[in-house]
Each structure stands twice: as C-alpha cells, then as structure tokens.
N, CA, C and O of each residue as an XYZ file, in Angstrom:
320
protein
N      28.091     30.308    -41.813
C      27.711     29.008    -41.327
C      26.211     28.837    -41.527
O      25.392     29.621    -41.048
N      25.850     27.634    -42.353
C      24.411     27.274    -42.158
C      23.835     27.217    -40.917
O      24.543     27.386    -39.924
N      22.497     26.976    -40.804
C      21.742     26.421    -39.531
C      21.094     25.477    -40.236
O      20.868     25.388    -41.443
N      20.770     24.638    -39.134
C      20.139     23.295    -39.654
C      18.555     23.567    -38.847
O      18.781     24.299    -37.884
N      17.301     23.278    -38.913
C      15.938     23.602    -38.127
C      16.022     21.830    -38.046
O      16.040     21.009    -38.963
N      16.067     21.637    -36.498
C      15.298     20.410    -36.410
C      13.647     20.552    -35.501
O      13.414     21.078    -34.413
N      12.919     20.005    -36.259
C      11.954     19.734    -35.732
C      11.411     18.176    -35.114
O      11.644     17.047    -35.547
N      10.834     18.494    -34.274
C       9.800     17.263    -33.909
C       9.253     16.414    -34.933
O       8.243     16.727    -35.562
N       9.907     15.323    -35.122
C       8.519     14.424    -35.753
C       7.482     13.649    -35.021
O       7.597     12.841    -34.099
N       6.046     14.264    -35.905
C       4.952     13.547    -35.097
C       5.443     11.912    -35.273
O       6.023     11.334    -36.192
N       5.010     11.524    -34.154
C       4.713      9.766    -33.750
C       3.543      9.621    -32.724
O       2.938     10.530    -32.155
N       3.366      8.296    -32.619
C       2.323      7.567    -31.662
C       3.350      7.910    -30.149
O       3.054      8.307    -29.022
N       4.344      7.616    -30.656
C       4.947      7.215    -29.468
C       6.121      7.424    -29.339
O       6.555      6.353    -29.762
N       6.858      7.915    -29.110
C       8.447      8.593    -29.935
C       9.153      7.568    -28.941
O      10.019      6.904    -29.511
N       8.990      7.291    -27.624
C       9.838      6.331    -27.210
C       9.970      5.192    -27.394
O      11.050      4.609    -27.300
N       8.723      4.587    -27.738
C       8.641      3.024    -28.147
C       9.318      2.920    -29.688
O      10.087      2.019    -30.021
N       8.869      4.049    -30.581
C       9.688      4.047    -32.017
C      11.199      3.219    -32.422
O      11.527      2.783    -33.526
N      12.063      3.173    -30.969
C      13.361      2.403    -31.244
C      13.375      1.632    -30.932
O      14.359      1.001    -31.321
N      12.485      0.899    -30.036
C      13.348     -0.047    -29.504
C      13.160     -1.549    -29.649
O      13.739     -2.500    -29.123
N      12.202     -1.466    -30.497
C      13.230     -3.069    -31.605
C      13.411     -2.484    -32.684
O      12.516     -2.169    -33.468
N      14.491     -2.301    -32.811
C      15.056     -2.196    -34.394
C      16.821     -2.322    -34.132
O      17.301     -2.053    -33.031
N      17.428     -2.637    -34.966
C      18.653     -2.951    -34.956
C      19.525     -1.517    -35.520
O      19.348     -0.850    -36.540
N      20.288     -1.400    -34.667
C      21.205      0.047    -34.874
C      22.300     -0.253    -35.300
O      22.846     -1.281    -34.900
N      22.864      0.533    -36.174
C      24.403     -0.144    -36.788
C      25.190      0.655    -36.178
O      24.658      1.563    -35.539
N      26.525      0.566    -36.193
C      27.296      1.364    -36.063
C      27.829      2.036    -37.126
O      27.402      1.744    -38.243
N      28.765      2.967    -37.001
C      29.169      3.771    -38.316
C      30.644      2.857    -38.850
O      31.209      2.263    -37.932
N      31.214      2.733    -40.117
C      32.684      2.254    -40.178
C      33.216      2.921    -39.644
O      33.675      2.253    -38.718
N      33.544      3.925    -39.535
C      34.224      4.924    -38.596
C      34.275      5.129    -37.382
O      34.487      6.217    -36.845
N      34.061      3.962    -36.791
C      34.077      4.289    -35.165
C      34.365      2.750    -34.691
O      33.709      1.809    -34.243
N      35.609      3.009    -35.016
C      36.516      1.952    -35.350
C      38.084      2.417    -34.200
O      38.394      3.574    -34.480
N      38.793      1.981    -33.372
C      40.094      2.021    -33.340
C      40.114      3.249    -32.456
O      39.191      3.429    -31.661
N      41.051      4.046    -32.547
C      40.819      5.220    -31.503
C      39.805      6.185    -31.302
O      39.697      6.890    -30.298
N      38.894      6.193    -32.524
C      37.926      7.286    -32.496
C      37.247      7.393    -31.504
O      36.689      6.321    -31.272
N      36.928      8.414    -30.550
C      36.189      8.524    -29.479
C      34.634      9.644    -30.005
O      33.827      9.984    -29.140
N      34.483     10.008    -31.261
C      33.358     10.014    -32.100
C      32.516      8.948    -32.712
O      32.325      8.803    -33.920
N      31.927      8.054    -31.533
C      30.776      6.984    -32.193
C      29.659      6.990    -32.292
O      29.136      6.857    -31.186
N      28.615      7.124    -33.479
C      27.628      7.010    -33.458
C      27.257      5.694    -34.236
O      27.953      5.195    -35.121
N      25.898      5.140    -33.714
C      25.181      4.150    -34.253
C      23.773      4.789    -34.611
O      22.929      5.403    -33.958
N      23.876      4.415    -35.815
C      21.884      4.967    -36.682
C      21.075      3.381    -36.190
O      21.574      2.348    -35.743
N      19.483      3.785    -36.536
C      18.419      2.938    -36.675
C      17.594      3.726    -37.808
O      17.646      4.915    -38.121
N      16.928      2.824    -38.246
C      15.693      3.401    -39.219
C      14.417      2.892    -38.539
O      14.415      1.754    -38.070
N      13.482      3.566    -38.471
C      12.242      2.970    -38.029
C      10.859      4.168    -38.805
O      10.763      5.380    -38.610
N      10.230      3.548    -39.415
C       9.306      3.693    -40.782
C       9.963      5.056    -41.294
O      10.884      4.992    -42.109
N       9.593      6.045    -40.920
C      10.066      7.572    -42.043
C      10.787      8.199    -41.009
O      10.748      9.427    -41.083
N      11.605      7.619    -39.819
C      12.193      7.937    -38.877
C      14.076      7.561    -38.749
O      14.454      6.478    -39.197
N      14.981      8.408    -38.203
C      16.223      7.857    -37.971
C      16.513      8.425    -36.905
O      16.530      9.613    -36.582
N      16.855      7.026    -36.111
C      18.035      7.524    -34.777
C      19.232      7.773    -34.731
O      19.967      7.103    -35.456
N      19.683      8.575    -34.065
C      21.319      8.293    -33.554
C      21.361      8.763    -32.401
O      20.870      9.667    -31.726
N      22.478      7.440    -32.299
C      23.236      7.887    -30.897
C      24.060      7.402    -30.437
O      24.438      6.547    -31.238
N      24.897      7.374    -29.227
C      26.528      7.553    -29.280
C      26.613      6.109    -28.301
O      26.126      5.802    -27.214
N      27.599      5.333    -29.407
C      27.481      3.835    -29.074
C      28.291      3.716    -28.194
O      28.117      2.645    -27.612
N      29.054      4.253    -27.820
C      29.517      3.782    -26.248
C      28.828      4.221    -24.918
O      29.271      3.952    -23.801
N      27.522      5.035    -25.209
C      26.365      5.484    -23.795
C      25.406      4.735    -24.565
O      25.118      5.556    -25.436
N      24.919      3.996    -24.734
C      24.017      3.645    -25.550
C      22.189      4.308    -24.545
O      21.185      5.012    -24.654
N      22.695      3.678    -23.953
C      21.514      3.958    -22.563
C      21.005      5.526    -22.185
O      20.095      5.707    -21.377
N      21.545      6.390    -22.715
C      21.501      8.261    -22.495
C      20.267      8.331    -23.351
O      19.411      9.149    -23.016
N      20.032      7.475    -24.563
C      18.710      7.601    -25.160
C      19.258      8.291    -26.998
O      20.347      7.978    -27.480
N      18.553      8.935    -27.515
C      18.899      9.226    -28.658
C      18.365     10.410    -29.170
O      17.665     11.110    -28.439
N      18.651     10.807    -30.589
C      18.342     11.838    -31.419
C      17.174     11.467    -32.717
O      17.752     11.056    -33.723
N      15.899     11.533    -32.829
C      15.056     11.202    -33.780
C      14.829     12.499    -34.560
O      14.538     13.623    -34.150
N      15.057     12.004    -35.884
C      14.809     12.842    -37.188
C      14.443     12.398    -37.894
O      14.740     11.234    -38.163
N      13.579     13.127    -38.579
C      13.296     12.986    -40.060
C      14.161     12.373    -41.178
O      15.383     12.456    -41.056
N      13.588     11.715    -42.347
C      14.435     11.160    -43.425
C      15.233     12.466    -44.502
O      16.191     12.447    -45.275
N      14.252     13.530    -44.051
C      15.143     14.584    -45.002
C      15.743     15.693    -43.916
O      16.446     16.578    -44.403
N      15.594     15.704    -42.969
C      16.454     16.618    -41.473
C      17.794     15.763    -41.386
O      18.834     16.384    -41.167
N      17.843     14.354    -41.545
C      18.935     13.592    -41.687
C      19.571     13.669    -42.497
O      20.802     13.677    -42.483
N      18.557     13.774    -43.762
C      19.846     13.473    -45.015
C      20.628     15.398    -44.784
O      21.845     15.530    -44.917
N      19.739     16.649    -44.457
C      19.773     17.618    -44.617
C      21.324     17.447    -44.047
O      22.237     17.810    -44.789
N      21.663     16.847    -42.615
C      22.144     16.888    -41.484
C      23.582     16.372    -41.929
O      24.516     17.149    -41.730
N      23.828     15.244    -42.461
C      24.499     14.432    -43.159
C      25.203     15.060    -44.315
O      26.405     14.898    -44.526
N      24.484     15.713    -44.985
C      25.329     16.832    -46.332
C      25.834     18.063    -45.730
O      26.885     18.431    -46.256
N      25.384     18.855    -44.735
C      26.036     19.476    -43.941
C      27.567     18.668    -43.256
O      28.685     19.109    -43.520
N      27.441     17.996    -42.765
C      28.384     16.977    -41.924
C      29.414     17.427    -43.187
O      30.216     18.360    -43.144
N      29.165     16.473    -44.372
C      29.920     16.544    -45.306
C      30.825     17.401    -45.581
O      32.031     17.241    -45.397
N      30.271     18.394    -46.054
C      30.848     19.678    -46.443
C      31.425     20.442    -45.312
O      31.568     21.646    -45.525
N      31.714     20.081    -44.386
C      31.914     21.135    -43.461
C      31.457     22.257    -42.647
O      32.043     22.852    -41.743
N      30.229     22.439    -43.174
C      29.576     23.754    -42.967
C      29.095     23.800    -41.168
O      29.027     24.846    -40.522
N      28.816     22.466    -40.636
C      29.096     22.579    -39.126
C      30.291     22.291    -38.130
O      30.292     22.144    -36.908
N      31.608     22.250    -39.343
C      32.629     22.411    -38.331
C      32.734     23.564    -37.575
O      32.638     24.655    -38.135
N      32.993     23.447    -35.903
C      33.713     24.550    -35.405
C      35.271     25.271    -35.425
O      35.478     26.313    -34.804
C-alpha cells in the first residue's frame, strides 16, 4: 500500500480561503450513495468535504497532493 504525505499549505489565512467560492458536488453522489464529497478551487488550493455535514469544515490541499490523492483513489491503492 502507498502512503500519501499531506502537508500544510502555506496561506494568509486558511480559513477565510473557502468561503466564497462555489463547491460542486461530485456526479457520484447521486441516489443512495452515502459517500459525498463536494470540491472548491481557490488560487493553487482545493477543498473537500462531505456534502451532507457541510458545516464540520473541510480538507485543504495542494493542486498536486490532490491530483497525487485522486490517482491513488483511482487505482485502488487506498482501498481497505
């Protein structure tokens, strides 16, 4: 099994960073799925977080910790 390193990205302000920006949801979190996440982009930054708590707050990463995160997803390599 891979590991993924997430680090901190520097910001001014890591909390103010989201909150105008428009978050999508995923197609997939659609119908019974009780796996929902919604992304944001904000300058070299991405959120996620789980659209039915919206309010619990979120996960900020990097544009390449994400994409890193995302090709993992893919492949399987962080299934349990």
């Amino acid at each position: 099994m891979s590991h993924l390193a997430f680090r901190p990205q520097p910001t001014s302000d890591p909390a103010d960073t989201f909150v105008r920006v428009t978050w999508r949801k995923s197609s997939h979190s659609t119908g019974d799925h009780i796996e929902c996440v919604e992304l944001a982009k904000a300058s070299s930054l991405v959120g996620v977080r789980d659209s039915k708590h919206p309010e619990a707050g979120h996960l900020t990463l990097g544009q390449a910790t994400f994409a890193r995160l995302t090709a993992s997803i893919k492949t399987g390599s962080l299934d349990l």
